[in-house]
LOFILO-430556 format. One record per atom (N, C-alpha, C, CB): atom name; z, y, x. Coordinates in pm, whole numbers, plus 50000, padded with zeros to 5 digits. Atoms other than C-alpha are relative to their C-alpha. Glycine has a CB too. Layout:
! residues N
{pt CA {Z Y X}}
...
//
This chain:
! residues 145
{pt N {49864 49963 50031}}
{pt CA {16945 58477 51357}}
{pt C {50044 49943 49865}}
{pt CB {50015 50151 50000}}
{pt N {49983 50044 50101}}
{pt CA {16928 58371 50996}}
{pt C {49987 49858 49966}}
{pt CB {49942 50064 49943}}
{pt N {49998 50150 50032}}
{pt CA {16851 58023 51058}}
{pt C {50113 49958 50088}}
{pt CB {49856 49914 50033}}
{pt N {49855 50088 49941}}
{pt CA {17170 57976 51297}}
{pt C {50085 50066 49898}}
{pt CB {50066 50029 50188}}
{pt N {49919 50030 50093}}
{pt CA {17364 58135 51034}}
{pt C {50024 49886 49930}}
{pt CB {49984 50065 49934}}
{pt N {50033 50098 50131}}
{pt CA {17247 57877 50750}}
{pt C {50029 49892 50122}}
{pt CB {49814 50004 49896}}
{pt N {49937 50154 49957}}
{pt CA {17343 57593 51014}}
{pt C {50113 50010 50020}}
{pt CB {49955 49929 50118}}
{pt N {49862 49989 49987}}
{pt CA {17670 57728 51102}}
{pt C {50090 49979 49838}}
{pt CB {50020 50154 50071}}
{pt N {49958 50071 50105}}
{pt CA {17709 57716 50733}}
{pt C {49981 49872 49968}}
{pt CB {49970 50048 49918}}
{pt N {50066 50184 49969}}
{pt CA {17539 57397 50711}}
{pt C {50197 49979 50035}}
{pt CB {49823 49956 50219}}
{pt N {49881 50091 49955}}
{pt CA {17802 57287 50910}}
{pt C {50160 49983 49981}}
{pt CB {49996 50012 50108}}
{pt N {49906 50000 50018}}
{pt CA {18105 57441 50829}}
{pt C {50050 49932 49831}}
{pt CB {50019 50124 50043}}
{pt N {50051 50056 50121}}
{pt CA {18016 57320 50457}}
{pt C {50043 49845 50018}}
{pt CB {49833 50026 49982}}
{pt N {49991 50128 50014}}
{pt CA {18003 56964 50526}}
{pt C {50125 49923 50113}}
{pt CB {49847 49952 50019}}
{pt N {49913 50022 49958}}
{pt CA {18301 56961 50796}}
{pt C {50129 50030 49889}}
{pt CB {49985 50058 50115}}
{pt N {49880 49973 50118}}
{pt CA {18533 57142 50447}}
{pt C {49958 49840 49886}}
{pt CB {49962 50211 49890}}
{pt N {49998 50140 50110}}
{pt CA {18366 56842 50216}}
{pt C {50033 49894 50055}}
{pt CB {49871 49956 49934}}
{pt N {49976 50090 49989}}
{pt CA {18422 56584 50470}}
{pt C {50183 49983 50021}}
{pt CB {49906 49968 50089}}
{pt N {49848 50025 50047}}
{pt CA {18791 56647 50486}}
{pt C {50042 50005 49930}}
{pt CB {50076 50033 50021}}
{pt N {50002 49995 50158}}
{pt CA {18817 56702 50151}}
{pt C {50023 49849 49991}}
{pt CB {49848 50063 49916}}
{pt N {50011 50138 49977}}
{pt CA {18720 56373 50139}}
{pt C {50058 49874 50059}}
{pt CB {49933 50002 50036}}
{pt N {49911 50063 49921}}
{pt CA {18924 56224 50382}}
{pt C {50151 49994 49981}}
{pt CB {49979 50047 50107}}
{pt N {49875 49944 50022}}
{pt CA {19250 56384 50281}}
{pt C {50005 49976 49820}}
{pt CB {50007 50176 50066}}
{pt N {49988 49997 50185}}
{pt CA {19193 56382 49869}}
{pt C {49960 49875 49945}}
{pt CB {49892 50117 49917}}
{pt N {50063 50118 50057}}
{pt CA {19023 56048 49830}}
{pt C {50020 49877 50133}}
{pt CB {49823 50042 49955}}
{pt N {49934 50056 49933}}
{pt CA {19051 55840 50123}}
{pt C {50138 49938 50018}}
{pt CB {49981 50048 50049}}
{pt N {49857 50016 49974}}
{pt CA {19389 55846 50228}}
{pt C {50089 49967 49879}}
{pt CB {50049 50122 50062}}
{pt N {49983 50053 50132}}
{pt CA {19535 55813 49870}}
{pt C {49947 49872 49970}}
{pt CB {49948 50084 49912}}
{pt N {50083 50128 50081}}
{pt CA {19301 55524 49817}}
{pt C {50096 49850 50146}}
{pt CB {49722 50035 50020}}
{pt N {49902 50114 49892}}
{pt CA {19468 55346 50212}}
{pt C {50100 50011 49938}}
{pt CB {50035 50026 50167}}
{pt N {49842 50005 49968}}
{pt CA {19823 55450 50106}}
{pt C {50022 49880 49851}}
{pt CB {50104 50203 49989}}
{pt N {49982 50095 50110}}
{pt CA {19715 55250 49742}}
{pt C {49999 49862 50044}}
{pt CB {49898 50017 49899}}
{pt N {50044 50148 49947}}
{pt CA {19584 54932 49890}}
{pt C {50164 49958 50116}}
{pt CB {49798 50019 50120}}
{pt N {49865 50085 49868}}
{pt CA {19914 54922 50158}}
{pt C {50120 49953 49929}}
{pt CB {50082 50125 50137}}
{pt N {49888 50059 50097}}
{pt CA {20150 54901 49867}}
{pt C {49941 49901 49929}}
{pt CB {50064 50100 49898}}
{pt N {50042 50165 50100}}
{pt CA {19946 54615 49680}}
{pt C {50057 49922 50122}}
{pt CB {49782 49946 49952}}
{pt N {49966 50071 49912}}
{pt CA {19962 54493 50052}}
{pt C {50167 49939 50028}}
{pt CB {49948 50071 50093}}
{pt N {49861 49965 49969}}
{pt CA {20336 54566 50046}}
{pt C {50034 49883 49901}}
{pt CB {50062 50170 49969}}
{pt N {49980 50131 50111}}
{pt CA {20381 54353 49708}}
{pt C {49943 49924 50010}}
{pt CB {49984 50002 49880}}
{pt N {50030 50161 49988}}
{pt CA {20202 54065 49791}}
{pt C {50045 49967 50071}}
{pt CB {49895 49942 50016}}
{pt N {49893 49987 49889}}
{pt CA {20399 54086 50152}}
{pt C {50104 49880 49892}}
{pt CB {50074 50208 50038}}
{pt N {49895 50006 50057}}
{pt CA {20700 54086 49947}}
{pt C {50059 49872 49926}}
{pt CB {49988 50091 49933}}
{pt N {49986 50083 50119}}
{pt CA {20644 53849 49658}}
{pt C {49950 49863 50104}}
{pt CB {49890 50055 49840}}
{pt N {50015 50130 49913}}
{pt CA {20525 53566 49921}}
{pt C {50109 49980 50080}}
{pt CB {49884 50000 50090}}
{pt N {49869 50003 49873}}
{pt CA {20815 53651 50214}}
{pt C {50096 49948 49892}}
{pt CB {50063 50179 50092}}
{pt N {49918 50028 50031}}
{pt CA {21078 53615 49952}}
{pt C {49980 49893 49879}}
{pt CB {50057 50104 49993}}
{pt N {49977 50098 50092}}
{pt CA {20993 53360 49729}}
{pt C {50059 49920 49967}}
{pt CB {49958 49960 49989}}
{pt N {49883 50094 49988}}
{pt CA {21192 53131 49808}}
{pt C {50153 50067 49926}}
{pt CB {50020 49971 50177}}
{pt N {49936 49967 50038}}
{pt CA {21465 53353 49686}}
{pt C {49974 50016 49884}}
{pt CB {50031 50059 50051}}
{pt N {50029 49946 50098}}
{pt CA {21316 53501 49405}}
{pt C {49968 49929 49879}}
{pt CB {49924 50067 50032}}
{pt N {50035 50129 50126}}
{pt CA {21193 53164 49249}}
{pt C {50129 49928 49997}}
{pt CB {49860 49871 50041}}
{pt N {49947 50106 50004}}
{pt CA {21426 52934 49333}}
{pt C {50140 49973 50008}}
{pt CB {49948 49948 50072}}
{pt N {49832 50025 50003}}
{pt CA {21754 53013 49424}}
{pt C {50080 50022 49895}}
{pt CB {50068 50076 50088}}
{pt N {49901 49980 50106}}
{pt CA {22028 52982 49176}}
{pt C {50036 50102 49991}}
{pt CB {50098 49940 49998}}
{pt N {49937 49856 50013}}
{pt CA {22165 53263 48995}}
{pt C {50120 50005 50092}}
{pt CB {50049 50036 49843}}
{pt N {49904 49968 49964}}
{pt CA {22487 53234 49138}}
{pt C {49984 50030 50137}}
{pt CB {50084 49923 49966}}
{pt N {49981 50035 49890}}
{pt CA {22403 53188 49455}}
{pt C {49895 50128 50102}}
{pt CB {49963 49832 50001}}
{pt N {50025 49900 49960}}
{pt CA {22303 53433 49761}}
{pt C {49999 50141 49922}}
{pt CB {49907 49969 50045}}
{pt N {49992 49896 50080}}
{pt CA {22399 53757 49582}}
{pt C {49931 50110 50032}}
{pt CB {50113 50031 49984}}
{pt N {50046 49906 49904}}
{pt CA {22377 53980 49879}}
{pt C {49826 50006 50018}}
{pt CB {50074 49957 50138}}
{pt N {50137 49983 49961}}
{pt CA {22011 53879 49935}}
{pt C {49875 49986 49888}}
{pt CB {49982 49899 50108}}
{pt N {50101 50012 50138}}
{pt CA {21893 53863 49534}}
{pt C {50023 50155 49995}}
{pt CB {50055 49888 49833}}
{pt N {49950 49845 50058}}
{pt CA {22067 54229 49494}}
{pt C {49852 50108 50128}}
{pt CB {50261 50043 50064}}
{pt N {50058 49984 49932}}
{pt CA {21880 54328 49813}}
{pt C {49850 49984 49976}}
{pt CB {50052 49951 50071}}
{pt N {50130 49992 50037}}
{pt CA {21534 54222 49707}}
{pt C {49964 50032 49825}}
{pt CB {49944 49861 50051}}
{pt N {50040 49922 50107}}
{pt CA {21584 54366 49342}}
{pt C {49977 50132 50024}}
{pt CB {50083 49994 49905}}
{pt N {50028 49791 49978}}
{pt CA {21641 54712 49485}}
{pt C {49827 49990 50075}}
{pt CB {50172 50114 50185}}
{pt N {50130 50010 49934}}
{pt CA {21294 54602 49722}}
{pt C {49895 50022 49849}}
{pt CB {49982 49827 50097}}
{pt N {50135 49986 50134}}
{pt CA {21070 54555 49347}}
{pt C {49989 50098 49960}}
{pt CB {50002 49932 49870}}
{pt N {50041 49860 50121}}
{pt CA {21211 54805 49190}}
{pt C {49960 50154 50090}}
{pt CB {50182 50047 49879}}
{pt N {50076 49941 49913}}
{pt CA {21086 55042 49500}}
{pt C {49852 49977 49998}}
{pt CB {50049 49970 50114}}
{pt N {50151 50041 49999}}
{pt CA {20760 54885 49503}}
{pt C {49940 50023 49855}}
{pt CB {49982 49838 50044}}
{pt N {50113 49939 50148}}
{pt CA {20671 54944 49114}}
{pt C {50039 50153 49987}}
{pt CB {50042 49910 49808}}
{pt N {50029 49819 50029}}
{pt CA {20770 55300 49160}}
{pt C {49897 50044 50107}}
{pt CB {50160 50114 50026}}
{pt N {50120 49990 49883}}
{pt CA {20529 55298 49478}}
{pt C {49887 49980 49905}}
{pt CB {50000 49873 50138}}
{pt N {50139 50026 50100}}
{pt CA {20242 55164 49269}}
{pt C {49981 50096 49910}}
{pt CB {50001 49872 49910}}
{pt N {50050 49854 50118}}
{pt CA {20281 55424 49019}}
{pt C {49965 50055 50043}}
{pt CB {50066 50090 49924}}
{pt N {49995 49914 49902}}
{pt CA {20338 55686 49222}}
{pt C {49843 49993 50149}}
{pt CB {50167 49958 50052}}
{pt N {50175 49983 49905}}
{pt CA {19989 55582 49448}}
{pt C {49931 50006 49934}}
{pt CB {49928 49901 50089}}
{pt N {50102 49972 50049}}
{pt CA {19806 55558 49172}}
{pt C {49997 50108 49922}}
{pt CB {49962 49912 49952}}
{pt N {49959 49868 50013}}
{pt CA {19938 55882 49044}}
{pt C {49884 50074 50066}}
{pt CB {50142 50029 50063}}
{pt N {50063 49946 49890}}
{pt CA {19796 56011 49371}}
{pt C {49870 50014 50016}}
{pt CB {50031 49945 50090}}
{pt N {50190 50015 50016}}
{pt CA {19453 55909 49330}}
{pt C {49918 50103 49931}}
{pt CB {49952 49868 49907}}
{pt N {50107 49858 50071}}
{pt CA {19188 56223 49268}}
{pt C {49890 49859 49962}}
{pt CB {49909 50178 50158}}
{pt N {50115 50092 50055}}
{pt CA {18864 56035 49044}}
{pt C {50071 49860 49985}}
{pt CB {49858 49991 50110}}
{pt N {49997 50089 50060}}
{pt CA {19051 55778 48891}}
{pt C {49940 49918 49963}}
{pt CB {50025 50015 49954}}
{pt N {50134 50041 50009}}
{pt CA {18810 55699 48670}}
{pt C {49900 49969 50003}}
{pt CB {49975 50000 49993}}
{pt N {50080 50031 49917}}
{pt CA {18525 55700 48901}}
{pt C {50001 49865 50054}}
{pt CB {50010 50081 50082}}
{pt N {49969 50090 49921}}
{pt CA {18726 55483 49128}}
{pt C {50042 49819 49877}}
{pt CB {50142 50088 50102}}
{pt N {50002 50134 50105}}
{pt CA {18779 55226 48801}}
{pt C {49904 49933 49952}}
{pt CB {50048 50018 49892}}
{pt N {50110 50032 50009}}
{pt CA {18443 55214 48724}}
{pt C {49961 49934 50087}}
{pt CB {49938 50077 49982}}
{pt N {50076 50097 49865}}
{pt CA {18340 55133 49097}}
{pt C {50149 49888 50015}}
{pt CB {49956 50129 50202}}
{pt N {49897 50074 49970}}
{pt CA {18634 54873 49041}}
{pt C {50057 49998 50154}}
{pt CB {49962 49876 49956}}
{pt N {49969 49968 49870}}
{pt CA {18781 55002 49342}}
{pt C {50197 49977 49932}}
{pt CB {49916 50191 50069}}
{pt N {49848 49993 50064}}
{pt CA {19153 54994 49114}}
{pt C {49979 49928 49861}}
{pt CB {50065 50173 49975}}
{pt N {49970 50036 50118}}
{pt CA {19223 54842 48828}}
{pt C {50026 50091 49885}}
{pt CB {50090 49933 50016}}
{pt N {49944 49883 50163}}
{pt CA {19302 54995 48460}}
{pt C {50137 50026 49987}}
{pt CB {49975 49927 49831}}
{pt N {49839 49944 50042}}
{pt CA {19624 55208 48399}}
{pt C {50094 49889 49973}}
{pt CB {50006 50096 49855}}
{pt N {49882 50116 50083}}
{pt CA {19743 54928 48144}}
{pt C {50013 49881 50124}}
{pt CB {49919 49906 49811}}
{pt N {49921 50102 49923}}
{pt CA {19731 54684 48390}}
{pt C {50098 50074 50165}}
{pt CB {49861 49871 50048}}
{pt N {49932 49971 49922}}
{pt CA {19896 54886 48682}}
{pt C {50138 49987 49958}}
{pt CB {49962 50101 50038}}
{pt N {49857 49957 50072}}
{pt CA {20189 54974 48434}}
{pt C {50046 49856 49934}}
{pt CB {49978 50137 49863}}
{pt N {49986 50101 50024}}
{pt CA {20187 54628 48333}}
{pt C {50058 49903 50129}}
{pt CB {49888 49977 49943}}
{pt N {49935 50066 49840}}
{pt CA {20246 54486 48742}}
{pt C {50122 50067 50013}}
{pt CB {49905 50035 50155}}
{pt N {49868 49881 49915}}
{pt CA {20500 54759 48785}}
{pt C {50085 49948 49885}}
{pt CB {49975 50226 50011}}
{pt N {49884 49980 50064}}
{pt CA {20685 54702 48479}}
{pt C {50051 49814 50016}}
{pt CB {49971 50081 49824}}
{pt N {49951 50202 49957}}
{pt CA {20729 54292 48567}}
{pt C {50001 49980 50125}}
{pt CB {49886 49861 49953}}
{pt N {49914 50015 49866}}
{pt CA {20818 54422 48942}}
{pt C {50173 50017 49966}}
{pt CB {49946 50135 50118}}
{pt N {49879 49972 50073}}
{pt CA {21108 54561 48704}}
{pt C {50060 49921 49967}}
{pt CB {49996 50056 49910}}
{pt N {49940 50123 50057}}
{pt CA {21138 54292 48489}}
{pt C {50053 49843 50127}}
{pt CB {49864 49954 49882}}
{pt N {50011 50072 49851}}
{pt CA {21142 54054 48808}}
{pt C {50162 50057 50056}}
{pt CB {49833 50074 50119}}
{pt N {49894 49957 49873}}
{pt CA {21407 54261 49000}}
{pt C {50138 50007 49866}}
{pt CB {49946 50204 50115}}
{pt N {49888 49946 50133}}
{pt CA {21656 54304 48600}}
{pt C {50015 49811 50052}}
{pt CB {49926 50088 49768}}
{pt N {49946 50086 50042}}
{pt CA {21621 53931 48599}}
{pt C {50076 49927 50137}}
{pt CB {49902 49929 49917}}
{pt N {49969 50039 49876}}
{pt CA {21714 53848 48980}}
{pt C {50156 50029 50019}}
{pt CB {49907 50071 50102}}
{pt N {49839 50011 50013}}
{pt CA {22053 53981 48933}}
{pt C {50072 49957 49925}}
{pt CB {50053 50082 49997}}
{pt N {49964 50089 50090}}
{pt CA {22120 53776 48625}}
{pt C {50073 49922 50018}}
{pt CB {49932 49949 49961}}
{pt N {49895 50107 49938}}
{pt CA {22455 53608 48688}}
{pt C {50032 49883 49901}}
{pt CB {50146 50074 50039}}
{pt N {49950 50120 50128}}
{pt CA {22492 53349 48401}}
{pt C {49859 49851 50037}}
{pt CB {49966 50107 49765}}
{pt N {50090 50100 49977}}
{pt CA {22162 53165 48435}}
{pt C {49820 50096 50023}}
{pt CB {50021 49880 49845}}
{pt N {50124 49959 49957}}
{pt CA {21840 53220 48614}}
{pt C {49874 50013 49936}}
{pt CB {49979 49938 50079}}
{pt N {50108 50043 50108}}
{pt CA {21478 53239 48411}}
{pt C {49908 49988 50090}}
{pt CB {49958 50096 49875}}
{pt N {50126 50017 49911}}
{pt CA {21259 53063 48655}}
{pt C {49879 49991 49948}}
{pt CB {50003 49892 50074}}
{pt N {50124 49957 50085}}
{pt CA {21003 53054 48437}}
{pt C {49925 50095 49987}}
{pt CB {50013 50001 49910}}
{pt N {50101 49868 50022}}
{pt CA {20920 53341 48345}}
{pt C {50022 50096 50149}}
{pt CB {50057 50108 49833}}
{pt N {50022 49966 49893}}
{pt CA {20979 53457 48686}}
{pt C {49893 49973 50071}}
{pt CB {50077 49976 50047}}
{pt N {50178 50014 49956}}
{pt CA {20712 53257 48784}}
{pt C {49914 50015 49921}}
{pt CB {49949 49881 50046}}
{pt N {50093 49922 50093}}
{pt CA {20514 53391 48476}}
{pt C {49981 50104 50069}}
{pt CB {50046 50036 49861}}
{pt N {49990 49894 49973}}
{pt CA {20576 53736 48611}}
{pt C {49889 50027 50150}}
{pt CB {50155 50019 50004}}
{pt N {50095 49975 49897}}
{pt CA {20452 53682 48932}}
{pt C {49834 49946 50059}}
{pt CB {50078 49976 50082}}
{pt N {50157 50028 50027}}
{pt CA {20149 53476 48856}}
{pt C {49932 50127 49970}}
{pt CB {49973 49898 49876}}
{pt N {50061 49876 50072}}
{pt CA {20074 53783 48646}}
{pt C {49980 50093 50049}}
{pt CB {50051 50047 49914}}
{pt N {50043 49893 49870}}
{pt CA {20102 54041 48920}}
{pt C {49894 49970 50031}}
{pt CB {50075 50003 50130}}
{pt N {50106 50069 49899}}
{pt CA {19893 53858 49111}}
{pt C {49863 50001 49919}}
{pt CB {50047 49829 50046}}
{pt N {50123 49988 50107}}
{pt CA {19621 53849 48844}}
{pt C {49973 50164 49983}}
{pt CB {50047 49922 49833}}
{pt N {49971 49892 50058}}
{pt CA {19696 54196 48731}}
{pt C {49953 50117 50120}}
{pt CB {50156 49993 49952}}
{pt N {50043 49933 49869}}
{pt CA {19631 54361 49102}}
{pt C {49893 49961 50074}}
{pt CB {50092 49994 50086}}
{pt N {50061 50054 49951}}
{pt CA {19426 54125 49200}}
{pt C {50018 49959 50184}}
{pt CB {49910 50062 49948}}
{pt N {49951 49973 49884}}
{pt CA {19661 54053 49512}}
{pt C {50038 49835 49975}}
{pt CB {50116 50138 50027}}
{pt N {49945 50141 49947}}
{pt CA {19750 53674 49674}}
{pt C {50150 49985 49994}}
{pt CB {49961 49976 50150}}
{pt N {49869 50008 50045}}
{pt CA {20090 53620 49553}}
{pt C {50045 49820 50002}}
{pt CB {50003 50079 49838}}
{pt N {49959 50087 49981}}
{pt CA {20320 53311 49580}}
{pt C {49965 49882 49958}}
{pt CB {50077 50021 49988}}
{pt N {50021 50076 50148}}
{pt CA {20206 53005 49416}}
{pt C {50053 49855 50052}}
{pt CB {49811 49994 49929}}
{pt N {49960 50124 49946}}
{pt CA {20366 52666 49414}}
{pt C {49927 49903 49971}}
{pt CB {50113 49965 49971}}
{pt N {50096 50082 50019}}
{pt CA {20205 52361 49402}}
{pt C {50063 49872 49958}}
{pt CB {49918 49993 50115}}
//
C-alpha cells in the first residue's frame, strides 16, 4: 500500500515538474526563437524596400513596414521578458545578453524612425543597422553583395 502511494507520488511529482517545464521554460523559449524567426523573415522579405528605395518614394509600403519593426522590437522585449532562468539560459548561450537584445530592438526602432524620413534616406546606416541585428541575434539577415 505504501509503495503504490510513493509511485502515485512518484508520478504525480514528475507529471507537475514536467509541465512546469513545458509551460514556464519551453514555450517562452519557442515563442522567443519565432520572433528572431519573425525578424529575420522580415528584414530579408522587405529589403528591397527598406534598403533601397528612395525616401520619397512608396510611402504606403515604407509607413507599413515601420509600424512591422517597431512591433517586432517590442516582441523581442516582451519574449525575452517572458523567459523564467534567464541567466541560466545565457550561460547555456541559448539567448544572448540583455545589452545586446535592447541593442537589436532599439535599431528595429531606429530602422523603422529612419524609413519614414521624407527629405533624404540614410542607406547606410540602415544597412549598418541591419548588419548589426543580424550579428546581435545571431539571425540571417539581408546582405548585399
Amino acid at each position: 500500500m505504501l509503495s503504490t502511494l510513493l509511485i502515485f507520488t512518484g508520478i504525480a511529482v514528475v507529471l507537475f515538474l514536467s509541465q512546469l517545464a513545458r509551460e514556464g521554460i519551453i514555450k517562452p523559449y519557442v515563442e522567443y526563437r519565432k520572433v528572431l524567426a519573425e525578424i529575420s523573415y522580415s528584414l530579408i522579405y522587405y529589403a528591397n524596400i527598406i534598403v533601397s528605395a528612395p525616401a520619397h518614394s512608396k510611402r504606403d509600403e515604407q509607413a507599413e513596414i515601420s509600424e512591422r519593426l517597431r512591433q517586432l522590437s517590442a516582441r523581442l522585449r516582451s519574449a525575452i521578458t517572458a523567459l523564467p532562468f534567464q541567466e541560466l539560459m545565457r550561460l547555456l548561450q541559448f539567448v544572448p545578453s540583455q545589452a545586446r537584445i535592447q541593442d537589436a530592438a532599439a535599431r528595429l526602432i531606429r530602422m523603422s524612425n529612419l524609413l519614414l524620413e521624407t527629405e533624404q534616406k540614410r542607406h547606410d546606416e540602415i544597412r549598418q543597422d541591419m548588419a548589426a541585428i543580424g550579428q546581435l541575434l545571431q539571425i540571417d539577415v539581408a546582405k548585399e553583395k
